[in-house]
C-alpha positions as CSV (number, residue, x, y, z in Angstrom):
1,X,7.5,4.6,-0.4
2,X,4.5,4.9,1.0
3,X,4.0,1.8,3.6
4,X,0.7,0.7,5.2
5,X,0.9,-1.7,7.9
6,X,-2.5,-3.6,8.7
7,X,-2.0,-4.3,12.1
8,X,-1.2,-2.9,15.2
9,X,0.5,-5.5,17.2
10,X,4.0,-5.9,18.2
11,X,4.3,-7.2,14.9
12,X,2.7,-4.2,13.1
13,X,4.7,-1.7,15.7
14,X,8.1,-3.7,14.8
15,X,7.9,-3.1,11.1
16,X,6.8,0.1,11.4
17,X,9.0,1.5,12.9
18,X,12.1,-0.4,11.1
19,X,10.5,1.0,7.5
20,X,10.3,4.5,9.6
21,X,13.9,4.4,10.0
22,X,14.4,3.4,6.8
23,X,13.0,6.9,5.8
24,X,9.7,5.4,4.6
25,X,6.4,7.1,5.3
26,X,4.4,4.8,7.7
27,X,0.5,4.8,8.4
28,X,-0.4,1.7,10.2
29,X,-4.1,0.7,10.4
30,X,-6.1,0.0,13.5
31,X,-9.9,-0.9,14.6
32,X,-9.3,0.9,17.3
33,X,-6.5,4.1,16.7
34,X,-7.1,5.7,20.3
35,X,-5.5,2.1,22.4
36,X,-2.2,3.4,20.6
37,X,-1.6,6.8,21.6
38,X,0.8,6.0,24.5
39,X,3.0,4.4,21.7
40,X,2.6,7.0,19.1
41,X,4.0,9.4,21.9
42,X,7.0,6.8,22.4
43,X,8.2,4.4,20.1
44,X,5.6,5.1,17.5
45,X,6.1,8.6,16.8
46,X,6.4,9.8,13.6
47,X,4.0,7.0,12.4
48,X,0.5,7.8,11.5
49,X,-2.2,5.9,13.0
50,X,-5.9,5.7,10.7
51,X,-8.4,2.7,10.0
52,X,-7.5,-0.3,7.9
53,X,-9.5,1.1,4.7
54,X,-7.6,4.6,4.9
55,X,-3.7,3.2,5.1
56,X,-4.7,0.3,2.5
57,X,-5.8,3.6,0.3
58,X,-2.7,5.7,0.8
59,X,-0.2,3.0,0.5
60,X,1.8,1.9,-2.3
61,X,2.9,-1.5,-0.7
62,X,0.7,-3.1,2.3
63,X,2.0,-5.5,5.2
64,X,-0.7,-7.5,6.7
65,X,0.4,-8.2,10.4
66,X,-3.2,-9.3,12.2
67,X,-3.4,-12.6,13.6
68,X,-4.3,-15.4,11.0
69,X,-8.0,-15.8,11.7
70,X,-8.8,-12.3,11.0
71,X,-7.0,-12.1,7.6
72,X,-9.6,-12.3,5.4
73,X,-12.2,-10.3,7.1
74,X,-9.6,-7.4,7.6
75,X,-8.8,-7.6,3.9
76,X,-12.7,-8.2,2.8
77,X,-13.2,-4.7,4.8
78,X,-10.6,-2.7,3.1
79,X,-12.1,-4.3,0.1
80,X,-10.6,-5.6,-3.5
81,X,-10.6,-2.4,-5.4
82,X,-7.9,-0.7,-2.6
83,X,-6.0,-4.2,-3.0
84,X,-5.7,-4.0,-6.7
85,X,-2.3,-4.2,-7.7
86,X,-0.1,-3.6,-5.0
87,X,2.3,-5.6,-3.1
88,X,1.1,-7.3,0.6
89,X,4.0,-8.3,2.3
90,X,2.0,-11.5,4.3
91,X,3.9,-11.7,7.6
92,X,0.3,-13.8,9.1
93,X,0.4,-17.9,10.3
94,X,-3.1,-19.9,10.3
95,X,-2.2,-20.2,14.2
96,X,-5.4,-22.2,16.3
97,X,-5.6,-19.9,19.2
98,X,-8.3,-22.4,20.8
99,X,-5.7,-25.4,20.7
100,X,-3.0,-25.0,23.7
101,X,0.3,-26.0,22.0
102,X,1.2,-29.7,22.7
103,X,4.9,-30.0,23.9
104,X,5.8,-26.9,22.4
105,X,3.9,-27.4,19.1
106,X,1.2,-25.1,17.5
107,X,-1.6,-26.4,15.6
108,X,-2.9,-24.7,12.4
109,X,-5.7,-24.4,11.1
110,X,-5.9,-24.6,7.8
111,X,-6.2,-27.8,6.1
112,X,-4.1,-28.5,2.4
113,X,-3.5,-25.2,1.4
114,X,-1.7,-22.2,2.9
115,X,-3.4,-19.0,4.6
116,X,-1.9,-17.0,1.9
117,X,-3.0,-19.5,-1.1
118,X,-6.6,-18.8,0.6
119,X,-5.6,-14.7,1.0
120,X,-4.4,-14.8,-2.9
121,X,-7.5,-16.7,-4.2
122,X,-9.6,-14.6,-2.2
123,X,-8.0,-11.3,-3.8
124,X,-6.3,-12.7,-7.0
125,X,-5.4,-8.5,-8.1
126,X,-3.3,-8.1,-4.8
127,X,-0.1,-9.4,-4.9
128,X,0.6,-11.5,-2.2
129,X,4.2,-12.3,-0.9
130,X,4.8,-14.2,2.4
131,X,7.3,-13.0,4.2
132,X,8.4,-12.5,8.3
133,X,5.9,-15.2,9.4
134,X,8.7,-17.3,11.0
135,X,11.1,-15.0,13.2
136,X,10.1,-12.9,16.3
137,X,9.3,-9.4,15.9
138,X,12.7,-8.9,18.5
139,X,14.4,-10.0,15.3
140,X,12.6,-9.0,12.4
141,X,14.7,-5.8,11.9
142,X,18.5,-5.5,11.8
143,X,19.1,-9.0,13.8
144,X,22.3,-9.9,15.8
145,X,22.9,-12.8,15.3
146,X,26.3,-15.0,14.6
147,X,25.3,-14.7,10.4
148,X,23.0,-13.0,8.1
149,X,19.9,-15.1,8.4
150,X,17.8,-16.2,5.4
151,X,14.5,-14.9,5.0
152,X,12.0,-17.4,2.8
153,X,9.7,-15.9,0.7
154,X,7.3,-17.0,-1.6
155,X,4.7,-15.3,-4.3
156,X,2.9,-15.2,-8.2
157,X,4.1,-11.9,-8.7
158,X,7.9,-11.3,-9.4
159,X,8.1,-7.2,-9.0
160,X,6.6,-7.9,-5.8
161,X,9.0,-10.3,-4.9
162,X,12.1,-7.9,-6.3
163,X,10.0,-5.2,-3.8
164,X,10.2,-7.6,-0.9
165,X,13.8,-8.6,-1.6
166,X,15.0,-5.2,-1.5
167,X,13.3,-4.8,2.1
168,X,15.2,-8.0,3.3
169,X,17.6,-6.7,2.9
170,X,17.7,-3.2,4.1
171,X,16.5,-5.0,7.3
172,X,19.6,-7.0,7.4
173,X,18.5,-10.4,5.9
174,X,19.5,-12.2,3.0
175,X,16.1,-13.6,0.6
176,X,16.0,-17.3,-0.7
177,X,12.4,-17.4,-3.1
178,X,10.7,-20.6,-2.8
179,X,8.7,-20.0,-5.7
180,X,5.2,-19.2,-6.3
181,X,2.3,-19.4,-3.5
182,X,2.1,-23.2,-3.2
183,X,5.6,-22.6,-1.7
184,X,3.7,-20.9,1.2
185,X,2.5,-24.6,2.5
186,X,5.8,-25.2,3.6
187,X,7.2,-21.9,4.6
188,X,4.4,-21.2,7.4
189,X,4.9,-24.4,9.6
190,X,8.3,-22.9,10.0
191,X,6.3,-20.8,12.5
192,X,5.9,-23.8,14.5
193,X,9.3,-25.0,14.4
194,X,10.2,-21.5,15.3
195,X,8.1,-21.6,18.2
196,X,8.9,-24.4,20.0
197,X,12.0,-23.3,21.9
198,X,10.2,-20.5,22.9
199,X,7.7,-22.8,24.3
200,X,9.8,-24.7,26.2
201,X,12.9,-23.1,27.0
202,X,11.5,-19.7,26.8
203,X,14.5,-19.0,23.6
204,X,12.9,-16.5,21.0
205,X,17.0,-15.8,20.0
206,X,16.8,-17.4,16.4
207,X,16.2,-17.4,12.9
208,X,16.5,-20.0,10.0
209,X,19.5,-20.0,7.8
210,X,19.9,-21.6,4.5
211,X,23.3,-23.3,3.8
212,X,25.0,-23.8,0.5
């Protein structure tokens, strides 16, 4: 397929290069493309590097990897019409970057409803599916771990989430779905249970697994 990532942060880099190897054609979309050309010459190359608008045109499925505040605006610019129909794998958390985390704990900040219910109101043509929100980017792709961790994923749109499934598991994860975007309330604070040994024990090695 043709993948746009929306993002350029290790998040962004990290999936785009584990689609890359997966023999996927990668553009991933930047405000400023020039900061990235000591990647693109390094890890990044083979990945194409244009502004948000242009990989949100070209792609067939979209992951949106910016921090949580500027979501919507990033989106709003691309605009609806390039958003219509396709699949945005939603890998963002509503994270408070003006609130220090308190022993170890982030504070959101949405209030009620998820940053993707917001995201899929906001665009209801897109297909939103949240996904890789609660695991560091060192793990996102092919993790080591002692088991096959569980990715959580939730979305309106079933095709989407068949589309998303099929990525978990090329990138080495098994896919529980939680259901339909409500189920998004409950699988971004896992962010912030992620988080917290990394906060204070300086851990990132993890990922959530769900037992049967």
């Amino acid at each position: 397929m043709k993948i746009g990532i929306l993002g350029s942060g290790v998040v962004g880099q990290t999936l785009a290069k584990g689609f890359l190897s997966q023999g996927h054609e990668v553009q991933l979309g930047t405000s400023n493309p020039s900061k990235l050309s000591e990647w693109l010459n390094g890890d990044g190359k083979g990945i194409e590097v244009l502004g948000f608008g242009e990989v949100s045109a070209n792609a067939e499925l979209l992951v949106l990897a910016v921090k949580g505040h500027a979501a919507k605006t990033v989106l709003e610019n691309v605009g609806a019409e390039a958003l219509k129909g396709k699949t945005i794998i939603d890998a963002t958390n509503p994270i408070d970057d003006s609130v220090a985390p308190e022993n170890g704990v982030l504070t959101f900040f949405t209030k009620g409803k998820s940053l993707m219910e917001e995201l899929q109101e906001a665009f209801p043509q897109a297909h939103f599916v949240k996904a890789y929100n609660s695991v560091g980017a060192g793990l996102m792709v092919n993790p080591q771990l002692g088991s096959k961790p569980t990715m959580f994923i939730a979305g309106n749109n079933t095709e989407a989430k068949i589309q998303v499934t099929a990525i978990n598991e090329a990138f080495g994860w098994e896919t529980e779905d939680m259901g339909v975007a409500t189920a998004a309330r409950a699988i971004e604070p896992l962010c912030i249970l992620w988080c917290i040994p990394g906060f204070l024990k300086n851990d990132c090695a993890h990922a959530f697994k769900l037992l049967k």
